[in-house]
C-alpha positions as CSV (number, residue, x, y, z in Angstrom):
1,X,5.7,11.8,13.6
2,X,2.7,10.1,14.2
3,X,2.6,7.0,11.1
4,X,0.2,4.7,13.7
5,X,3.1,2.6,14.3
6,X,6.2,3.0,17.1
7,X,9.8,2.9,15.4
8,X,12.4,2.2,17.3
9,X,15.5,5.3,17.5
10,X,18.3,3.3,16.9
11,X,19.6,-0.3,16.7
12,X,22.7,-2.0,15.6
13,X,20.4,-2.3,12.0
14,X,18.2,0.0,11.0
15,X,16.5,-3.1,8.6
16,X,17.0,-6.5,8.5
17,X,15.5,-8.4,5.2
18,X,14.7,-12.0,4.7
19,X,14.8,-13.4,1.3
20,X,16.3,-15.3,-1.5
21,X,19.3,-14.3,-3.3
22,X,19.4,-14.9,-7.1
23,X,21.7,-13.2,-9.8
24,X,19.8,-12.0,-13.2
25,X,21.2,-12.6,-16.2
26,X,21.0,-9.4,-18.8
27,X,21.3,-9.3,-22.0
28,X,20.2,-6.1,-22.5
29,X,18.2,-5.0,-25.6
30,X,18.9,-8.3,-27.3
31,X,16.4,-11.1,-26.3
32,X,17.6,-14.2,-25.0
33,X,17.5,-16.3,-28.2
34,X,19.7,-14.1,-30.2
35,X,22.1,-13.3,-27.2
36,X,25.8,-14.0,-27.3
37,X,27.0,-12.0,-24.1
38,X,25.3,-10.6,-20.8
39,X,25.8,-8.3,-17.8
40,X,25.5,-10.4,-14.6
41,X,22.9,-8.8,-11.6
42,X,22.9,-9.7,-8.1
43,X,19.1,-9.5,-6.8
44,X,16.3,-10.3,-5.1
45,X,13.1,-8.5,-4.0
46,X,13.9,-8.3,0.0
47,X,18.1,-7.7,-0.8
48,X,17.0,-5.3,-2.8
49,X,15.5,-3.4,-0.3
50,X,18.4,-3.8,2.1
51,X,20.8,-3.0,-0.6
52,X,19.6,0.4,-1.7
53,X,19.1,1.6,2.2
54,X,22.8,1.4,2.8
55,X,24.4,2.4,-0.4
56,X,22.2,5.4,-1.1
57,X,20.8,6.3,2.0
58,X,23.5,5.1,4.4
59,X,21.6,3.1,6.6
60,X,22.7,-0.3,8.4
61,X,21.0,-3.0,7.4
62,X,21.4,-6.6,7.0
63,X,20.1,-9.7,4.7
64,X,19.1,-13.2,6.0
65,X,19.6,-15.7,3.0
66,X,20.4,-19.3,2.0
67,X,24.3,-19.2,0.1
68,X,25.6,-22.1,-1.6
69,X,29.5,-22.2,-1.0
70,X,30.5,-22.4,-4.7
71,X,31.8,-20.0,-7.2
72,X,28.3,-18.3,-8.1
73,X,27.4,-17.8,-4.4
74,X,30.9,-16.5,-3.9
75,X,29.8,-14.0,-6.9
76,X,26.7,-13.1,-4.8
77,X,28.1,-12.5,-1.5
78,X,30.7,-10.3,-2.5
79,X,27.8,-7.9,-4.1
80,X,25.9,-8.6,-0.7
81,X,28.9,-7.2,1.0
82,X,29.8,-4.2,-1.7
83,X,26.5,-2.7,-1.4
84,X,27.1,-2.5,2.4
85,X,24.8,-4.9,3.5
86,X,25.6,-7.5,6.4
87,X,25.2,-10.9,5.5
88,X,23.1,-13.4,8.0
89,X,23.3,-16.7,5.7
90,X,22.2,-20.4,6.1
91,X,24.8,-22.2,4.1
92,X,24.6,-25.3,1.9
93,X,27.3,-27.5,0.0
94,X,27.0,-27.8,-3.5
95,X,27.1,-31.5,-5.1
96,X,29.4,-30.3,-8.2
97,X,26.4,-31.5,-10.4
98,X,22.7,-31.0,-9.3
99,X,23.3,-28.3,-6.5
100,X,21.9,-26.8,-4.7
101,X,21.3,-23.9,-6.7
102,X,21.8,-20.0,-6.3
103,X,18.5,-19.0,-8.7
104,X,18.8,-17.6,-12.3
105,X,16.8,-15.1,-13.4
106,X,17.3,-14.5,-17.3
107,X,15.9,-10.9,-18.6
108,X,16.4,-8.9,-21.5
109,X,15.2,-5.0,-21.4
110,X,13.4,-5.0,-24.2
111,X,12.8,-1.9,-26.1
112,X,10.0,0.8,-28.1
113,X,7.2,-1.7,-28.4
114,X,8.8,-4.3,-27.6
115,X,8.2,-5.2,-23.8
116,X,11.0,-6.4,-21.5
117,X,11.0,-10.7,-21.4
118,X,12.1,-12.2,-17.8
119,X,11.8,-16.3,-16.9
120,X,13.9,-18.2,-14.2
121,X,15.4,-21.3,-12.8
122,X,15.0,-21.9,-9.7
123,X,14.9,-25.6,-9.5
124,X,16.8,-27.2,-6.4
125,X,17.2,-23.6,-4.9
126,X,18.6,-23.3,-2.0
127,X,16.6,-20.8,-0.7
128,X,13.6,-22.6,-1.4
129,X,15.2,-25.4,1.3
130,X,15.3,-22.2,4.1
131,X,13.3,-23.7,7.5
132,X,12.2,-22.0,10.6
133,X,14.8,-22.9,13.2
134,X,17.5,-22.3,10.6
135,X,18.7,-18.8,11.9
136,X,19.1,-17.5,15.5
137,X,16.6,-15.0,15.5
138,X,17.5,-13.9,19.1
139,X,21.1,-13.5,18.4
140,X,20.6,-11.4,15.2
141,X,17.9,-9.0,17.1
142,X,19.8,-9.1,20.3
143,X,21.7,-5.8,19.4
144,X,19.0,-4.0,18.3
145,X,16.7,-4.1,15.1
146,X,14.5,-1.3,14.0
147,X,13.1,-2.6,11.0
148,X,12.3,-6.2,9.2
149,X,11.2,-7.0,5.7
150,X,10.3,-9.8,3.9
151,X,8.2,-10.6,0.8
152,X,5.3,-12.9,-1.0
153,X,7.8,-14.1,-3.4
154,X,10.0,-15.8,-0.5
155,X,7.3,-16.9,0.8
156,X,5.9,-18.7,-2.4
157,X,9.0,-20.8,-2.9
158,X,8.9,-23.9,-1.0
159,X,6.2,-25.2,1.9
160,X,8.9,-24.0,4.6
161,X,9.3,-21.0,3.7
162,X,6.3,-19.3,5.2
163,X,7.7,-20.8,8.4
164,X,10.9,-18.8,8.1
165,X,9.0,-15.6,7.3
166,X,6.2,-16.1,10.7
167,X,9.3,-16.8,13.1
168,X,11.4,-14.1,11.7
169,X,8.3,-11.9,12.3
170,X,7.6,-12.9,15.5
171,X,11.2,-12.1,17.0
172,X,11.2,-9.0,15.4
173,X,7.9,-7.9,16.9
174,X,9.3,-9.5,20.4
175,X,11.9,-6.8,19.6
176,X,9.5,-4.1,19.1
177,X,10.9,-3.9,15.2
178,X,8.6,-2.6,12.6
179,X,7.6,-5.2,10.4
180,X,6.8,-4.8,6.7
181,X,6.1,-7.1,3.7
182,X,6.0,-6.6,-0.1
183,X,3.3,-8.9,-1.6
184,X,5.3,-9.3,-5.0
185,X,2.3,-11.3,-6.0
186,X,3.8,-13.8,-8.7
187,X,1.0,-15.8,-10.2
188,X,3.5,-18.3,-11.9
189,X,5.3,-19.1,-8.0
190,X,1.4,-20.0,-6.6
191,X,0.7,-21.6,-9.2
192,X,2.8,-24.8,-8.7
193,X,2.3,-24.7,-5.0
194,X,-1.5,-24.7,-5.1
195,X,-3.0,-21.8,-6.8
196,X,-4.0,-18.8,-5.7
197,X,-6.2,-20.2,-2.4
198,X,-3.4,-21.5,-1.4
199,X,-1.1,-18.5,-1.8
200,X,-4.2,-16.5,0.2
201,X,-3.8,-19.2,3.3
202,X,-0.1,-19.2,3.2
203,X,-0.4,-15.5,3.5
204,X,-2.8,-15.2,6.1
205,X,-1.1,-16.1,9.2
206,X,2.3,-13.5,7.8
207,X,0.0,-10.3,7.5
208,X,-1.0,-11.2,11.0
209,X,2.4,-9.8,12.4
210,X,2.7,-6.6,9.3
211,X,2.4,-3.1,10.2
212,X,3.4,-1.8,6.7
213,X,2.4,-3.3,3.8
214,X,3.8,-3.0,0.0
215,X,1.5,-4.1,-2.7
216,X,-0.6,-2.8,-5.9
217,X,-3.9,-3.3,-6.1
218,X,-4.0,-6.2,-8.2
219,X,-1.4,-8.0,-4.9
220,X,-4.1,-7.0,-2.6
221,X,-7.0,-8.8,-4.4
222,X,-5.1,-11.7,-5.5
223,X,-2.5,-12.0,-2.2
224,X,-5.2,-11.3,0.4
225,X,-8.6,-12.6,-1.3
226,X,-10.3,-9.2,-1.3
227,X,-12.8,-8.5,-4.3
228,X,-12.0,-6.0,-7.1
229,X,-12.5,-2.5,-6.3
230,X,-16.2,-1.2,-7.1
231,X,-14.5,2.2,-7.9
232,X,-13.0,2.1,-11.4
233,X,-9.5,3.7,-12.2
234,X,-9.6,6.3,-15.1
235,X,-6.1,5.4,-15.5
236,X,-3.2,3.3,-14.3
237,X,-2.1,6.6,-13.0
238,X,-5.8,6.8,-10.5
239,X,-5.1,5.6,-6.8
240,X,-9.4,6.0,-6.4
241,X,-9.5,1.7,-7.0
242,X,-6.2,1.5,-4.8
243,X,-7.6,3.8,-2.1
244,X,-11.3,2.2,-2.5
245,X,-9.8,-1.3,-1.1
246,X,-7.5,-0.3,2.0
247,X,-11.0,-0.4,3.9
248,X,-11.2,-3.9,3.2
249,X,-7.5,-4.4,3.7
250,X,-7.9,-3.1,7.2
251,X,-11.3,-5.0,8.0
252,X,-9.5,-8.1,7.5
253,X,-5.6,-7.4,8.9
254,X,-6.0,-4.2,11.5
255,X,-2.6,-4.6,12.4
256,X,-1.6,-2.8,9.2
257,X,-1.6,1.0,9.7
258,X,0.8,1.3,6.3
259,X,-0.2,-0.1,2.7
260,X,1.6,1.7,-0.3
261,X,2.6,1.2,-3.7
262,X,3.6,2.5,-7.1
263,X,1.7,3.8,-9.7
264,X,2.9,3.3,-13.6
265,X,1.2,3.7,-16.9
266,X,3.7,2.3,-19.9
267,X,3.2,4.2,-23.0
268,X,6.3,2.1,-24.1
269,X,9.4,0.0,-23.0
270,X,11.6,3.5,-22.5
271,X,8.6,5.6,-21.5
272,X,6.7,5.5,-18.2
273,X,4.1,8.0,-16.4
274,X,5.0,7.3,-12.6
275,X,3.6,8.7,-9.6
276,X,3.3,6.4,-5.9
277,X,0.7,6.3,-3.5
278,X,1.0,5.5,0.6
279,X,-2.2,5.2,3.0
280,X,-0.3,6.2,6.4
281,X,-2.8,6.1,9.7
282,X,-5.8,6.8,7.8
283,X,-4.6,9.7,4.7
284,X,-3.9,8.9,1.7
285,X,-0.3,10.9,0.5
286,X,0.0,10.7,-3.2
287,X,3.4,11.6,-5.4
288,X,3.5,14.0,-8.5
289,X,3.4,12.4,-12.0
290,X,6.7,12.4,-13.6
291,X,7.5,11.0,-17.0
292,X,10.4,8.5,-17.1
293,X,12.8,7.6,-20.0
294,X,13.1,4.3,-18.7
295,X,16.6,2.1,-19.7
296,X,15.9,-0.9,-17.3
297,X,12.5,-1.1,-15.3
298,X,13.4,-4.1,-13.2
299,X,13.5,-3.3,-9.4
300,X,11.7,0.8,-9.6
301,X,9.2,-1.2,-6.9
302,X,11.9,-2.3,-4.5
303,X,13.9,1.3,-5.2
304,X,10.1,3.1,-4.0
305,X,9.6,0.5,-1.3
306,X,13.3,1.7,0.3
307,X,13.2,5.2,-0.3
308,X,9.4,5.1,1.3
309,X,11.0,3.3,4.5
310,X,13.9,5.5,4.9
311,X,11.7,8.6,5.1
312,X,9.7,6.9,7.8
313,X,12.7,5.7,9.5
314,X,14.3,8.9,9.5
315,X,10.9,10.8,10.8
316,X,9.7,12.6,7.5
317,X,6.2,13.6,7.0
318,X,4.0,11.3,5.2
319,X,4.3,13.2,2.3
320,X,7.9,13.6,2.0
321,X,8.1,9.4,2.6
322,X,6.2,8.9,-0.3
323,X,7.9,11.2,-2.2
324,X,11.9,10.5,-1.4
325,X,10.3,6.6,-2.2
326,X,9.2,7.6,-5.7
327,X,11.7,9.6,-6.3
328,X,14.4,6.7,-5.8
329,X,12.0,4.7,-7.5
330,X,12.5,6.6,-10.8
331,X,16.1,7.1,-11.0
332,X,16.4,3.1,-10.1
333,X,14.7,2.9,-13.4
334,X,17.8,5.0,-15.1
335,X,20.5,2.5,-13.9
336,X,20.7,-1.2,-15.4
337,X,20.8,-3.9,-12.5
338,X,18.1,-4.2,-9.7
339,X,19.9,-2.1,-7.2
340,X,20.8,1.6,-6.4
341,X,23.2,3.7,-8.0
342,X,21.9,7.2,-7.1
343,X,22.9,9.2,-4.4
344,X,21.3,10.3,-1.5
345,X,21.7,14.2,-3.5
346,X,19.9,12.6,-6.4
347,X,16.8,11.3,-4.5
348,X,16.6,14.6,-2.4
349,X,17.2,16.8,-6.0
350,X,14.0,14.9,-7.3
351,X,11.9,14.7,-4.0
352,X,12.6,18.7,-4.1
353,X,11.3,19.2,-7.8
354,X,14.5,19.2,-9.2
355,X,14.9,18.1,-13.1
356,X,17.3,16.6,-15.1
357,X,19.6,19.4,-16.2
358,X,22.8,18.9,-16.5
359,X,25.4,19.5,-13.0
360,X,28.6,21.3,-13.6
């Protein structure tokens, strides 16, 4: 299948992610300040992406990371290594006091009208501390890697950062892997590095090495410094104002043959409109609309974003990518926690036009 870009046939990992590790805090339909209990997450944008390829899809894949050796890292790694993903980790001694840290993200779900509330800490985190040189990039390709994903919020966290993502990219491409990268635009992370010209530079010399790219259109303006679409959207639902920028998107990085993302209209908390759109090699493929009864909305992006890869990994048409990622995408929305509990049945069941009727 003909996507524009050459993926490897096998490897000893079929994906390799780079990112920061955190574990969310969830407290369900009960904001924070009123909370007495909560369900604990393991997470992260990029692990995310690994996670979901080789517990639902059974793909081999692998996760590059800072771990702290203390109790909550010890919490973290074993959900690293339950979801079937292999660990690659730079790892740091905590102080007993200060750290350094494994983040916290704090969430509750929300619920009705009453939107979903998410903050962090992520002072002194380790992953933050990450520096190119800090993993052997020619050892962990040397077996074979078909695939390596990283993400904007990674590189937002600390001035090294970027570094780690660039020489990650570079071995990978030196091992003919595909490499992709999920903008995860996060105005708050840019903001106390430099603003958003400085998140555009930072980013400028990563989407040099991307073939595919993840992002929404409001990502592309603000992570690549494109203008606002001159086509307007007649509803969140539209990919016209999407579609209308890819030109632009490919003026500036021509390297990137791929750029897809979700589309979601909330009509509340526990109700979604969700379709998903991918520009592959030139055509735009777009998903069906489905309605979603939404119980926790947190990681639907990252459960698109692996469903979309394993289709292309596994040598689907463009079409039936886009739609085994939004399928994925949806039922990740039915599950609390930021990773997959579906099967690979589900996914296809959904893909196919299947609904939600009971199986006996």
């Amino acid at each position: 299948m003909d996507y524009g870009i050459k993926i490897k046939k096998g490897g000893a990992l079929d994906l390799l992610s780079l990112g920061a590790l955190v574990h969310r805090l969830d407290t369900g339909v009960v904001p924070f300040r009123k909370a007495t209990h909560c369900d604990i997450h393991v997470s992260g944008g990029e692990f995310n992406v690994a996670a979901n390829l080789a517990d639902c899809f059974g793909l081999k894949t692998g996760i590059a990371s800072a771990m702290v050796d203390y109790p909550i890292g010890a919490m973290i790694d074993e959900r690293v290594r339950a979801m079937g993903v292999k660990p690659f980790y730079k790892h740091f001694k905590h102080d007993g006091v200060n750290g350094p840290n494994m983040a916290t993200v704090y969430s509750d779900r929300g619920y009705g009208a009453r939107a979903p509330v998410v903050f962090y800490n992520r002072s002194n985190e380790a992953g933050g501390m990450l520096k190119a040189g800090d993993f052997d990039w020619k050892s962990i390709f040397a077996d074979g890697v078909r695939w390596f994903h990283s993400g904007g919020i990674f590189a937002a966290l600390s001035d090294t950062t970027p570094g780690v993502i660039e020489s990650g990219m570079k071995a990978a491409k030196e091992a003919g892997a595909v490499v992709s990268f999920d903008l995860n635009y996060r105005k708050k992370l840019w903001n106390i590095r430099g603003g958003d010209a400085h998140g555009v530079k930072t980013l400028e010399p990563i989407l040099r090495y991307v073939d595919v790219l993840v992002g929404n259109e409001e990502d592309l303006q603000m992570g690549l410094g494109i203008p606002g679409p001159e086509v307007e959207a007649k509803s969140a639902l539209d990919p016209s104002a999407f579609i209308s920028m890819i030109g632009k998107v490919t003026a500036k990085f021509p390297n990137i043959k791929i750029v897809a993302t979700t589309l979601r209209e909330v009509h509340s908390t526990n109700r979604h409109s969700w379709s998903a759109v991918a520009w592959i090699n030139g055509q735009p493929w777009q998903a069906p609309v489905r309605e979603l009864d939404v119980y926790d909305r947190v990681g639907g992006g990252d459960g698109f974003a692996a469903g979309l890869f394993y289709g292309l990994l596994s040598g689907f048409s463009p079409e039936d990518a886009v739609r085994y990622g939004w399928a994925h995408g949806a039922l990740l929305t039915t599950y609390p926690g930021d990773t997959t509990m579906a099967t690979l049945d589900q996914v296809k069941a959904i893909a196919e036009g299947g609904s939600a009727r009971i199986q006996r």
